[in-house]
BAVO-882547 format. One record per residue (C-alpha): x, y, z; residue number from 0; residue in one letter. Coordinates in pm, whole numbers, plus 32768, in hexadecimal, padded with zeros to 4 digits. Example, Ala and Ser with C-alpha at 12.3 -4.5 7.8 and 13.67 -1.06 7.14 Angstrom:
2
84CE  7E3E  830C  0  a;
8557  7F96  82CA  1  s;
// end
This chain:
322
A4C0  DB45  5AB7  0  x;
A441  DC7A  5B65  1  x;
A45B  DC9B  5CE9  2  x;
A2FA  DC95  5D15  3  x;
A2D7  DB54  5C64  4  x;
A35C  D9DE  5CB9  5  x;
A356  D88C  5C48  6  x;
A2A7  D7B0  5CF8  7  x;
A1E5  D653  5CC1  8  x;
A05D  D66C  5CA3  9  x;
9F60  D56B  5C4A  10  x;
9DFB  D5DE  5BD6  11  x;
9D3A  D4BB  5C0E  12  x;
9D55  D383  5CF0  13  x;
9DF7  D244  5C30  14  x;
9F13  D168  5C21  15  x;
A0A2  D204  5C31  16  x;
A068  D28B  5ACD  17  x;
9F78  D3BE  5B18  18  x;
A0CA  D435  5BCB  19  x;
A19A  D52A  5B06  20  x;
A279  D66C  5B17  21  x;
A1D7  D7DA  5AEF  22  x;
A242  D941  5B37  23  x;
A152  D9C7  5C4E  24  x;
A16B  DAFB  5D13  25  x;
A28A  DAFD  5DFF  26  x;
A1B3  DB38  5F8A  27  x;
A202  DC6B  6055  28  x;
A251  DC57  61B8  29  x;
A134  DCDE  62C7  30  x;
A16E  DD33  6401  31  x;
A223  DC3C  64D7  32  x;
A25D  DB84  63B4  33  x;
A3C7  DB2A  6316  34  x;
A3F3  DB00  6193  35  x;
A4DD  D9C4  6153  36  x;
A579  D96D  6010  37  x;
A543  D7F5  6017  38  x;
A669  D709  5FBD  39  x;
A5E6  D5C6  6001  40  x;
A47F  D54B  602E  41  x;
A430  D3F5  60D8  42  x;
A318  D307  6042  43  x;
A23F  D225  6113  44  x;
A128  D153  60FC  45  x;
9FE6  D272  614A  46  x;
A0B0  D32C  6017  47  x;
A025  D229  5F11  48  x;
9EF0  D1A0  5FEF  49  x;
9E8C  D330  5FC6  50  x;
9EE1  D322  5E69  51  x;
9E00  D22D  5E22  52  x;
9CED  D2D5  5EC1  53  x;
9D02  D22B  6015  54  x;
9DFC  D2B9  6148  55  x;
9DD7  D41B  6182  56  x;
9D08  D461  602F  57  x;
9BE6  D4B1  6114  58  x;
9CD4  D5C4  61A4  59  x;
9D73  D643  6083  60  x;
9C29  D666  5FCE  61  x;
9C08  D625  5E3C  62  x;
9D36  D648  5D84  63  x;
9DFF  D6F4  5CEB  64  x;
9F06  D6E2  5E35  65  x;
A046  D6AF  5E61  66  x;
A0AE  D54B  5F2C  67  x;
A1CC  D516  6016  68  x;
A1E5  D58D  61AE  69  x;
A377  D539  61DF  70  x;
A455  D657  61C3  71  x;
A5B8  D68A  61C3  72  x;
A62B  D809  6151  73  x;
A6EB  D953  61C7  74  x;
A622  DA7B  621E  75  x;
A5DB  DB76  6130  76  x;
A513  DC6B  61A0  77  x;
A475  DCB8  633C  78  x;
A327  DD33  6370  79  x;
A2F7  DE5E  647A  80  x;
A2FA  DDC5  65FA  81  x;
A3E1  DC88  6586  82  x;
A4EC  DCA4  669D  83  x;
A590  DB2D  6675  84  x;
A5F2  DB0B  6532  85  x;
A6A9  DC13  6438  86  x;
A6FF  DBEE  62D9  87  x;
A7F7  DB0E  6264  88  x;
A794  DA38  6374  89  x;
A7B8  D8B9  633A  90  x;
A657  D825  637E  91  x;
A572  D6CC  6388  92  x;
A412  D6BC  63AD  93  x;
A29D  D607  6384  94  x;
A1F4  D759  6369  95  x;
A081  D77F  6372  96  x;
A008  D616  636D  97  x;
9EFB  D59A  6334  98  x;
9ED5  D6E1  6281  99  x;
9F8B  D71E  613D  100  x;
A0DC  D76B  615D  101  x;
A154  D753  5FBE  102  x;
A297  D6B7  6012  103  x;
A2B3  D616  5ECF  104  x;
A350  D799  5E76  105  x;
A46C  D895  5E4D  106  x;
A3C9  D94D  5F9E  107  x;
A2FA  D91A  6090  108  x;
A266  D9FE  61A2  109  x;
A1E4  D9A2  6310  110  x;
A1E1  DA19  6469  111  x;
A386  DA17  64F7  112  x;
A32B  D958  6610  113  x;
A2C6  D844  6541  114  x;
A444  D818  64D6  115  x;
A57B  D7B5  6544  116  x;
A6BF  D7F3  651B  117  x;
A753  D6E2  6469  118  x;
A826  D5A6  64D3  119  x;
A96C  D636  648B  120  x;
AA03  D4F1  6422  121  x;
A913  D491  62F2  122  x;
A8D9  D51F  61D0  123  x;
A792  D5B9  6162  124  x;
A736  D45C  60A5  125  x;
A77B  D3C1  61E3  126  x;
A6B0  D4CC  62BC  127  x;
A590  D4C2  61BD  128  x;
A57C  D336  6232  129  x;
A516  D379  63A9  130  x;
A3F2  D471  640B  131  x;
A2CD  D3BB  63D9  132  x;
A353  D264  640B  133  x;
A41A  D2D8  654C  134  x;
A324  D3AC  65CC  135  x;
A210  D285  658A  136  x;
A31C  D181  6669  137  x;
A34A  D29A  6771  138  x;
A213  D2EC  67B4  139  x;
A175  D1BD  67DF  140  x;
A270  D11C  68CB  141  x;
A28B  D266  6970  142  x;
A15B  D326  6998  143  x;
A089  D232  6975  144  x;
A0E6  D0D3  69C7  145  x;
A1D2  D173  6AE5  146  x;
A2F0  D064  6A8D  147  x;
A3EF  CFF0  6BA1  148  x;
A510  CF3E  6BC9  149  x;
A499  CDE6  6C2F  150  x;
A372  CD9C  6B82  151  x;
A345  CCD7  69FC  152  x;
A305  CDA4  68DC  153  x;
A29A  CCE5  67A9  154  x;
A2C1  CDAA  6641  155  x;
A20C  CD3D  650E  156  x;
A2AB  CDB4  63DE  157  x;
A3DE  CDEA  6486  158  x;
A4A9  CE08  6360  159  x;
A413  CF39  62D5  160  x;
A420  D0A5  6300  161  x;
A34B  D0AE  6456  162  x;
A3B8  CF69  64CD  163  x;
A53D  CFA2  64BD  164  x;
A507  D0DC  6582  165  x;
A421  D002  667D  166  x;
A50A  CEFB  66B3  167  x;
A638  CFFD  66F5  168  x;
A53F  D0E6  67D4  169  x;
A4D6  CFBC  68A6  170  x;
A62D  CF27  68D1  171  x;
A691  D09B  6937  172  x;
A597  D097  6A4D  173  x;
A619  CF38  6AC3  174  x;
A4FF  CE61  6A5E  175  x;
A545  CD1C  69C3  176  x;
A4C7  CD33  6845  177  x;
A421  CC12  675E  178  x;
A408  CC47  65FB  179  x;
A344  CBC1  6507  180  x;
A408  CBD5  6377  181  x;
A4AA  CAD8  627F  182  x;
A5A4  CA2A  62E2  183  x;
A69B  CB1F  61D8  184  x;
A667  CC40  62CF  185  x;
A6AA  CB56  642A  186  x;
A819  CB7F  640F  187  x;
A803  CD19  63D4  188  x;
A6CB  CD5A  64E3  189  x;
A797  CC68  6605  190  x;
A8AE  CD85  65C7  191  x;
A78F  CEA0  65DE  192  x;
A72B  CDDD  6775  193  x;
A646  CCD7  66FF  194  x;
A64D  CBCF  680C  195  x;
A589  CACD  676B  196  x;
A502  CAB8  65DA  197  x;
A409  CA0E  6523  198  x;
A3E6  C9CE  63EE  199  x;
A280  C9E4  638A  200  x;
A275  C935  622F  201  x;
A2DA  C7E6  6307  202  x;
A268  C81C  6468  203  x;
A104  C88D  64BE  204  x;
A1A8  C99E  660C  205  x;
A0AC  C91C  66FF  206  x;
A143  C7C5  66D7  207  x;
A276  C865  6781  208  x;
A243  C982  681D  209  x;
A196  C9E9  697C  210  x;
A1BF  CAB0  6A8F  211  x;
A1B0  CBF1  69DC  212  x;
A18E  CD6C  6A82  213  x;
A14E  CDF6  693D  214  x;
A0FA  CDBC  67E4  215  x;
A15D  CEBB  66CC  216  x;
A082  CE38  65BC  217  x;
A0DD  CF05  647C  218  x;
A024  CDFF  6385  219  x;
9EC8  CE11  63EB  220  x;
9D85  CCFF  6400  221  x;
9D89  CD26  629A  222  x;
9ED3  CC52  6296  223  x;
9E7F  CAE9  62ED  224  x;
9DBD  CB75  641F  225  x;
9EF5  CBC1  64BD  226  x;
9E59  CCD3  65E5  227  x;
9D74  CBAF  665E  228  x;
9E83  CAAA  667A  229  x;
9F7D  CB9C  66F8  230  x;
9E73  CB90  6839  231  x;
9EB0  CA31  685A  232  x;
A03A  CA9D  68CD  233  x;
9FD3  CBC0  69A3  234  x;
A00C  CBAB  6B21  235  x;
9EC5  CC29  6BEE  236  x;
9EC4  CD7C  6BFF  237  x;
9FAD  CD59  6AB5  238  x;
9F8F  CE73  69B8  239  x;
9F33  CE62  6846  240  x;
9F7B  CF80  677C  241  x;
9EB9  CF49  6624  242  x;
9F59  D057  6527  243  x;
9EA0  D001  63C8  244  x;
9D4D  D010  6400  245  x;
9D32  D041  6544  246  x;
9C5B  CF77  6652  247  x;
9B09  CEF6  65C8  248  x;
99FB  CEAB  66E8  249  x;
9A41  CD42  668A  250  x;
9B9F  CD27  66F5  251  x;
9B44  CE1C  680D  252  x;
9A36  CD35  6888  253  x;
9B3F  CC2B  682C  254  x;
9C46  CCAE  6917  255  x;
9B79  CCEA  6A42  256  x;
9B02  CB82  6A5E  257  x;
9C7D  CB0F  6A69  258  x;
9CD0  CC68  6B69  259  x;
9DCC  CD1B  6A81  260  x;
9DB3  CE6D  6A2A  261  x;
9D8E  CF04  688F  262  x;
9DEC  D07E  680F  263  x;
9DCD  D0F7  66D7  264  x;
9EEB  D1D9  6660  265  x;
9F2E  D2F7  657E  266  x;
A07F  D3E4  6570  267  x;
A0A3  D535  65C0  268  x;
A180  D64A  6565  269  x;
A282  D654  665A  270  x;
A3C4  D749  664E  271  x;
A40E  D707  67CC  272  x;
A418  D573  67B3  273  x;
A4F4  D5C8  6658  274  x;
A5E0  D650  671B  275  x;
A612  D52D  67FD  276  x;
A60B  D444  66E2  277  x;
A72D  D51A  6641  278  x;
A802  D512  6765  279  x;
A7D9  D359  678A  280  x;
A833  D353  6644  281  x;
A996  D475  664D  282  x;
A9E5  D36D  6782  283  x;
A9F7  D277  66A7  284  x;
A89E  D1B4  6770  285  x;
A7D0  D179  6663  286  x;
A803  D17D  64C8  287  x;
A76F  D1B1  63AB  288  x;
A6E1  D0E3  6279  289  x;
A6C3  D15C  6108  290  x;
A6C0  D055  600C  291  x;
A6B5  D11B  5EF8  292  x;
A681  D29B  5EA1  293  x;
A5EB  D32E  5D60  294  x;
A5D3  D460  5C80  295  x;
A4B6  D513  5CD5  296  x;
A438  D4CF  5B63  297  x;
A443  D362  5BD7  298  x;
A308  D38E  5CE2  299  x;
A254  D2B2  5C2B  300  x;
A33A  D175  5C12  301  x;
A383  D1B0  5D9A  302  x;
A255  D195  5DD2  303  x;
A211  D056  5CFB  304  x;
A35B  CFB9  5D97  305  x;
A2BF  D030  5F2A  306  x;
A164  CF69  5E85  307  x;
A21D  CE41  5E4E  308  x;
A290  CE15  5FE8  309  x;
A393  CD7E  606F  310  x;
A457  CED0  6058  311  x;
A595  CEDA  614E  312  x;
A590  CFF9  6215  313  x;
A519  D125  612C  314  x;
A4C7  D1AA  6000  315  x;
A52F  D338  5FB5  316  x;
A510  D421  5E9D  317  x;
A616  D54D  5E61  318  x;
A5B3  D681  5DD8  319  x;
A6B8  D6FB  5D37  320  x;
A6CA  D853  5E07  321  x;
// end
């Protein structure tokens, strides 16, 4: 393969996992500020196949043919003129350019330096390819916008999977006491991670046993047994509801007022600064990292049937090869 050309996975029209397959396509060049990484590892999560199907970011991306995938793990290649933080040969992790498209599912990617990292110098790139978005998604939202404190009752739905492993580890970091929400196979493995209290929600409807709560994490969505307006039923006044799929509909807005709770909707940013800190919790040793399983990059398409099916431990990654 010529330098100016890569491999990369494209689709050219929405569908199931099948429209997903391997093509050479031109290798991007580096613009100012920019840094070209060669990609070793690319994480997989859910908006990868909701987009692929036409929903997600599709709207963003525009009609196909593009390439999927926003989790990046990869060395720098190349620096754009003005990049002063990063050099080549540089060890890096990243969710660059979301909601825009970033290509990771690829040999290289390109994107502004400051929206890397350097990364976690005790996990591989398969590992480091598992934690932008989902970490960044966990951070953010207990963080910036929940504001998170040692003291209060965090409840995580989903708390097994990619964002809600990072959540409950986050949350127990900042001192709060964490409920979790997963089958009971995962209550052993997520009490290590600083889950306080578990529920297992194919036996126990939660707000039969949980109350009191600061903040809810709630990574399933209304469109999941109505689980954003029952998680209200569990909030504390003045409690917080963060509603990551779909968002906050005037309903459960309207909803949440009358029982005086509060609702955000919630959607991750490109972060390199918070990257850093997450590196650093997990080199202590504070927080790890799930993969269940990692794939060829010729495998996109079963990945992304096996993410479908749920119930996924951790994450899902794809390595390129590079």
């Amino acid at each position: 393969m010529s330098r100016s050309m890569m491999r990369a996975v494209v689709q050219d029209a929405p569908g199931g996992p099948e429209v997903l397959r391997v093509a050479e396509v031109a290798r991007p060049e580096p613009l100012p500020t920019e840094v070209l990484v060669r990609v070793h590892a690319a994480g997989v999560n859910p908006v990868d196949w909701k987009t692929r199907q036409g929903g997600g970011m599709a709207g963003v991306l525009g009609e196909p043919p593009f390439t999927l995938g926003w989790d990046v793990s990869g060395v720098v290649e190349e620096v754009g003129f003005g990049v002063t933080t990063l050099a080549p040969g540089d060890e890096v992790y990243g969710m660059p350019w979301f909601p825009r498209q970033a290509g990771g599912y690829a040999e290289f990617v390109t994107a502004p330096a400051r929206q890397f990292a350097r990364k976690p110098a005790t996990l591989s790139h398969e590992a480091a390819a598992a934690v932008p978005l989902a970490a960044l998604t966990a951070w953010q939202i207990l963080v910036d916008t929940a504001k998170a404190e040692a003291g209060q009752r965090v409840l995580v739905h989903a708390a097994a999977g990619g964002v809600g492993h990072f959540a409950v580890q986050f949350a127990r970091h900042l001192g709060a006491t964490v409920v979790g929400t997963a089958r009971e196979s995962r209550h052993e493995w997520l009490g290590r991670l600083g889950a306080a209290e578990l529920i297992d929600y194919t036996k126990q409807r939660f707000e039969d046993t949980v109350g009191n709560v600061d903040v809810v994490i709630d990574l399933l969505g209304e469109e999941h047994d109505a689980t954003s307006t029952r998680s209200l039923e569990v909030l504390e006044k003045g409690g917080l509801l963060v509603a990551v799929p779909g968002g906050v509909s005037p309903e459960l807005r309207e909803a949440a007022d009358a029982r005086t709770v509060r609702t955000s909707p919630f959607l991750v940013e490109p972060d390199g600064a918070a990257l850093t800190t997450i590196a650093g919790l997990i080199d202590q040793g504070a927080v790890e990292v799930e993969v269940e399983e990692v794939f060829p990059l010729e495998e996109a398409a079963r990945a992304h049937r096996q993410g479908e099916d749920g119930h996924t431990r951790g994450k899902l990654v794809l390595r390129t090869g590079a």
